[in-house]
N, C-alpha and C positions, 0 to 999 in steps of 0.2 A: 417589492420586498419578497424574499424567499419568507414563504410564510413558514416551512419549521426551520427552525433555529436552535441550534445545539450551544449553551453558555456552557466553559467546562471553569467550574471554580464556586462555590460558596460562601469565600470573602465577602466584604463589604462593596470591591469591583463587582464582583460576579454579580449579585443580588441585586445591586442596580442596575445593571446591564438586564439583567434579566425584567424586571421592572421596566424600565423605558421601551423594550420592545413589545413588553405583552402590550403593554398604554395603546402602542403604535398597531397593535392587531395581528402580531407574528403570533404564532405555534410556537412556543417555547420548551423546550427542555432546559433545565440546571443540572447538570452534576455535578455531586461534591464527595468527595473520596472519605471525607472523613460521616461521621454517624452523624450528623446534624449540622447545618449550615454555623460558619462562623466557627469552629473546631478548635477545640482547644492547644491545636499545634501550627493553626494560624497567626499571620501579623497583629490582624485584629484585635485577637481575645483578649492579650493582655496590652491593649492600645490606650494611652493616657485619655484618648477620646477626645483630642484638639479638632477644631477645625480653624485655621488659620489662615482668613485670606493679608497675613500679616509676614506670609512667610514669601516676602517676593527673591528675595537673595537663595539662590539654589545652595545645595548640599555640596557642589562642587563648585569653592569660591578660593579667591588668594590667600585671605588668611586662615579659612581652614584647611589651604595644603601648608600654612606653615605649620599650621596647630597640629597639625597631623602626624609630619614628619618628628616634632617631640614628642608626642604620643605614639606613635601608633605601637613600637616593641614597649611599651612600660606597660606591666598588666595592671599596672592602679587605673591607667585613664582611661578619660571617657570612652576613647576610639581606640583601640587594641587590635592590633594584627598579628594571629599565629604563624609565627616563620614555618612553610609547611612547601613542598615542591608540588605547587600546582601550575600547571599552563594557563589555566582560565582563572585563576588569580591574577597572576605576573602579567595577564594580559588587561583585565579592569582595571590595575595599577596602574597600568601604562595609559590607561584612557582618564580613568581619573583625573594625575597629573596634568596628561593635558588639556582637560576640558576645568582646569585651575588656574587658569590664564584671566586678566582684566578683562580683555575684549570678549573671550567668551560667554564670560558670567553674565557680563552686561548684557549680553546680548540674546541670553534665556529670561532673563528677568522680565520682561512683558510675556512670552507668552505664561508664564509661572504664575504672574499674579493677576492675567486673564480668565487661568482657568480657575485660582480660587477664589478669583471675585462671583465668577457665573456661579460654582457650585455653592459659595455661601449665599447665594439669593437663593436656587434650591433647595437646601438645607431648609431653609425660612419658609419655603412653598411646600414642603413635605409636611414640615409640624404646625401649619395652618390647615391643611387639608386635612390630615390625618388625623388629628388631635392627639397630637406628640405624645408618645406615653414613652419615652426610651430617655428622661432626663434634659431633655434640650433647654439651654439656657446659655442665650448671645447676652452676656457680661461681663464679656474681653478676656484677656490675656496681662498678667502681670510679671513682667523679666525684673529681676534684681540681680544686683554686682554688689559683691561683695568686699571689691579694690577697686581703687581707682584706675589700675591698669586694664582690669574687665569692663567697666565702664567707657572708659574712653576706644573697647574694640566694639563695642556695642554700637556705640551714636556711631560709630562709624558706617556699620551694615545700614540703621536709622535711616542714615541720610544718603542711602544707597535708595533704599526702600521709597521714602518720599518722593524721590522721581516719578514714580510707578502709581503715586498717589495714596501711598498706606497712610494712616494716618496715627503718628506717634505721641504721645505727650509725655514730656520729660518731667520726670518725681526727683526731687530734692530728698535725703536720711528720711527727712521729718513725715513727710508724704510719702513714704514708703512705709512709714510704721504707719500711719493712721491708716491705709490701705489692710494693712498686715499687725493687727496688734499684740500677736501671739509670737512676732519673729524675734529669736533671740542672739543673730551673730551680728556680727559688726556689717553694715551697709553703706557704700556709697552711693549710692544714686541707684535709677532704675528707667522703663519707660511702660506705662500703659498704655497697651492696642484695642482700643473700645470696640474695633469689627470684629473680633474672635469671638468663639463659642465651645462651648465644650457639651460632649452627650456621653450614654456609655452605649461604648460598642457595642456589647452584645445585641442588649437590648435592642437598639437599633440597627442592626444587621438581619436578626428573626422577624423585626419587625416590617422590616421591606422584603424579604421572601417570602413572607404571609401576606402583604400587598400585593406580590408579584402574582402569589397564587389565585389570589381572589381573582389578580385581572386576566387569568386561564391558562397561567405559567404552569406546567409540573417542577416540581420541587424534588428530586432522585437521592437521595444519602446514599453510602456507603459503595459508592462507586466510582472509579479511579479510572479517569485517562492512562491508557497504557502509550498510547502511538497514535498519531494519524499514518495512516495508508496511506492515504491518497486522495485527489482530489479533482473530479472535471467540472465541464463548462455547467453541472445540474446539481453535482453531489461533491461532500466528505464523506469519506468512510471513517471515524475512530474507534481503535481497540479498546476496550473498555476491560473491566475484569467481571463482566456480565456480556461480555459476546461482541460484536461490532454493532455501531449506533450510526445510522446515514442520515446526514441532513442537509438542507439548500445551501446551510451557512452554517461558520462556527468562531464561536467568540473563543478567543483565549484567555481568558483572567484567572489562571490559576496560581498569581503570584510566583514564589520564588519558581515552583516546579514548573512555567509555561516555557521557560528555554529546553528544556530535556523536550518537550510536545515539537517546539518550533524546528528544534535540530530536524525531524524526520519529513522537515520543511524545504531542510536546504538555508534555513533561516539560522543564523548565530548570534541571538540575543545576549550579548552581556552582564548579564543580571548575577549579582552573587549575595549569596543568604548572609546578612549579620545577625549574629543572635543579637535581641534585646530583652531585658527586663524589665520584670515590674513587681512590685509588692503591694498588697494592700492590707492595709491597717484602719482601726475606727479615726474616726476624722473628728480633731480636736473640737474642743464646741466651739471656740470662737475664730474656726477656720473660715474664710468668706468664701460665698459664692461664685470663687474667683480663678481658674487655675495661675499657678505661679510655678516659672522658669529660673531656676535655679543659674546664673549667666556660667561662672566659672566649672561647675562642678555637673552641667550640663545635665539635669535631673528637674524633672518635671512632677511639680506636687497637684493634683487634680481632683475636686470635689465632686464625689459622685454617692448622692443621698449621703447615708450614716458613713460613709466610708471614704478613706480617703486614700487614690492610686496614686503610687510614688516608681516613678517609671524613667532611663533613659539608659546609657551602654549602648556602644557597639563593637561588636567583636565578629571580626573577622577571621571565623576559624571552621570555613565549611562547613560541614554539614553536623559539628561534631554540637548536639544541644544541652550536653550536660550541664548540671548547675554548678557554677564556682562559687561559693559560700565569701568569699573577700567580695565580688561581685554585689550582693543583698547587701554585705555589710557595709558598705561602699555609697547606699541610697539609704540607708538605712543612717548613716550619720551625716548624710547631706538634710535630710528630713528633720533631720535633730535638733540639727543647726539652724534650720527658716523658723519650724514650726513648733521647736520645744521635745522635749524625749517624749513622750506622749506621742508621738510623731512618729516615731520609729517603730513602734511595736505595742502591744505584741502582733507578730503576722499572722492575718486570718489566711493569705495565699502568696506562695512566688510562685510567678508566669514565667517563663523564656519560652520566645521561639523568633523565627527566620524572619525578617525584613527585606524585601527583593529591591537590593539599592541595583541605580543604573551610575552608572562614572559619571553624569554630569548635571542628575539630581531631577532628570523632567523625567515623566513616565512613557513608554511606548504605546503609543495610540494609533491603527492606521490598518490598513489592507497590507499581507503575505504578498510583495513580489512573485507572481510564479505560479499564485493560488486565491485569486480574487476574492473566493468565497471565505476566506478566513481573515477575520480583525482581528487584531493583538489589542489587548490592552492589560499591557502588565508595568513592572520594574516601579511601580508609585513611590520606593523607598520609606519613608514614614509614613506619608502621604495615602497613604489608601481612602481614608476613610474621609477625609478632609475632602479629597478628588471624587469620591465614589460618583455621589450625583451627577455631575460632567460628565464623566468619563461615560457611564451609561446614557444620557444626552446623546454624546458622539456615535457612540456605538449602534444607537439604532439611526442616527443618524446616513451614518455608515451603509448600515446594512437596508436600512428604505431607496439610497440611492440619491437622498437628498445632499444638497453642499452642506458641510459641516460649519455650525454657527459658530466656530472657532478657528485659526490656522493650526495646521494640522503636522504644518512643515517640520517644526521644530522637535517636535515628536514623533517623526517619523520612525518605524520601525531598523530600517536601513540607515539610520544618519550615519552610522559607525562600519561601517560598509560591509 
């Protein structure tokens, strides 16, 4: 292993990435452009905080290209597309669609819930060692449908998933409210995923950069990838906005931003920013321990301590992150509707920022064609925090030179040529 090692990103990737190779004995450097790892115009910050090895069915499946195509020009729904003349839109679309085919989806679904079965054991080996102080608490996942027509697209995914070995248990009204005894709209059925967990982000993000450091990582704020130069058989050169930084190797995890780095690669990462939201409000007292998935209205209610983050939106509309107040008010009566008005407000914060979706919902993991010394590991789309630990696994993996304890194929950087 090239003992220094350049991570360029402060996410919840970056930070484990960083983390697994100091463990492994590299020279680390992190930078992160923003003032403090984990940045508040990160995927992260304002992240429900899932970790879901429940979510084997990819972001890019058949019914949600149908669900999509009725959504995507309506600004009320979940998934909103700004009609805008972009090339590198028109061309994700185009991959999208077609990585929305049966046989494809099927055929990402193992490695998807390969990689969040490994990191949900991670996850569980971080907050035994460490003595978890960032919320961690593996006591599932609760999806409710509110029609019998959300329900029945639900068991569907279910019994996609069950292949793969998720493990689902189906709730009947009644066992939905005893689960939830605060929920006040009408429910048809639902399913608990007892392998999920949820933590908060942040916390847990600062909290494995200060692991990283301890194990001889530097930790860099307020410094931004401008370009890589270039690259031979010894060194990267990257521009930096503090002078050029050279190192043996260099990780890419700077989410949405690592396609602009890869371009000066030669590399055309497909990754496009969705804004999402979140609100956070006090958390009713007799909310459980539970996050709960809103099925229709695609909003994710999550307990974290006194508080409770009401998070879900995507809008595809570049790099434009202003807040649209229908948007809040949008989660803000889906919240009303599970968990009582109490629920909705008052808000102590709204979050938006960029989500780096890929068209077919796995993230890119893998060696630069052309530049050996550079791993990619970006495009996580929701996924960041859920994937972090793996994807850091892989990474030093990667860069020690050892075979990756996972296939690697499917997430190839290059799959989309």
């Amino acid at each position: 292993m090239s003992r220094d090692i350049l991570v360029i990103g402060g996410g919840p990737v970056g930070v484990c990435c960083a983390y697994s190779l100091a463990r492994a004995g590299a020279a680390v450097t992190l930078i992160e452009r923003g003032d403090a790892v984990c940045p508040s115009a990160s995927s992260a910050h304002g992240n429900c905080g899932l970790i879901a090895p429940s979510e084997a069915v990819p972001l890019a499946a058949p019914g949600v290209l149908a669900r999509g195509m009725r959504w995507m020009l309506r600004s009320s729904s979940p998934f909103h597309v700004t009609p805008r003349l972009s090339p590198s839109l028109a061309r994700w679309l185009w991959m999208f669609r077609a990585s929305c085919d049966a046989a494809g989806s099927q055929s990402r679904m193992p490695a998807l819930r390969a990689l969040h079965v490994a990191s949900a054991a991670l996850h569980d080996e971080l907050g035994r060692e460490r003595g978890e102080s960032w919320g961690y608490h593996r006591d599932g996942l609760l999806e409710i449908c509110e029609t019998a027509a959300g329900l029945e697209g639900l068991a569907v995914e279910v019994r996609q998933a069950r292949r793969y070995g998720v493990d689902a248990q189906e709730l009947a009204p009644a066992a939905v409210r005893k689960r939830l005894p605060g929920l006040c709209c009408d429910v048809a059925g639902g399913f608990f995923f007892p392998e999920d967990a949820h933590l908060d982000p942040l916390l847990f993000t600062r909290a494995l950069a200060q692991f990283a450091a301890d194990a001889g990582a530097e930790i860099r704020t307020g410094v931004e990838a401008l370009a890589i130069e270039g690259s031979s058989a010894a060194t990267v050169r990257v521009l930096t906005t503090l002078g050029a930084m050279d190192a043996g190797q260099v990780v890419l995890a700077a989410g949405v931003w690592t396609p602009a780095l890869a371009r000066s690669l030669g590399l055309r990462l497909p990754v496009e920013p969705a804004k999402g939201y979140s609100i956070d409000v006090a958390r009713p007292e007799d909310f459980p321990e539970v996050p709960v998935l809103l099925c229709e209205a695609s909003t994710v209610l999550t307990p974290l301590g006194d508080m409770l983050r009401i998070g879900g939106m995507l809008d595809l509309s570049g790099w434009d992150m202003s807040v649209r107040p229908q948007r809040v008010a949008q989660l803000q009566r889906a919240a009303a509707r599970a968990a009582g008005p109490c629920a909705a407000g008052p808000v102590r914060r709204v979050w938006r920022g960029p989500r780096p979706l890929s068209p077919d919902g796995l993230p890119f993991v893998g060696r630069c064609p052309g530049h050996e010394n550079v791993i990619v590991a970006a495009g996580h789309c929701m996924l960041g925090l859920s994937l972090g630990p793996v994807t850091g696994q892989l990474a030093a993996e990667l860069a020690g030179g050892a075979r990756p304890s996972l296939d690697l194929g499917p997430l190839s950087p290059v799959r989309f040529g």
